[in-house]
Residue, then its C-alpha position, 0 to 999 in steps of 0.5 A: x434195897x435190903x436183904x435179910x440173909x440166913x445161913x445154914x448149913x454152908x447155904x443162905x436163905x434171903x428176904x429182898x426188901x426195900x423200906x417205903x417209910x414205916x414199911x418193909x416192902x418184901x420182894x422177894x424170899x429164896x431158899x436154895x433147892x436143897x433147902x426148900x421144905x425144910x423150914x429155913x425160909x420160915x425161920x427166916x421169915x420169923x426173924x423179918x418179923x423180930x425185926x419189923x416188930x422191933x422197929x415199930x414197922x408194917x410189913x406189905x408182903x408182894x412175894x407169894x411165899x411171904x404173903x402165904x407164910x403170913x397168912x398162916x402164921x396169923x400171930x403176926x397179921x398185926x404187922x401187915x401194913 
């Protein structure tokens, strides 16, 4: 299991996730309530993408927030394994 974190302003945003091969298998993305609706948990979500594209990775988004964001951030539908 892996974590992808953010910080801002003194909080962390984070990305659970495990590598299944050439996938990054996201479980779980959290913002802390002070957070949400702020967009940290998309920019978060743009640096898995940075990293999954630069290591050649596929991305299976089980977490409902991550499936969501990909869906509407179709630039990166390329990445979904």
């Amino acid at each position: 299991m892996g974590r992808f974190e953010l910080a801002v302003g003194g909080q962390t945003v984070y990305a659970d996730y495990r590598r299944n091969g050439p996938t990054l298998v996201i479980s779980y993305v959290e913002a802390p309530p002070s957070l949400r609706g702020t967009g940290a948990a998309g920019r978060l979500m743009e640096g898995v993408m940075e990293a999954a594209r630069a290591e050649g990775l596929k991305i299976v988004p089980l977490c409902s927030y991550a499936a969501l964001w990909m869906r509407r951030n179709r630039r990166h539908t390329d990445l979904l394994a």
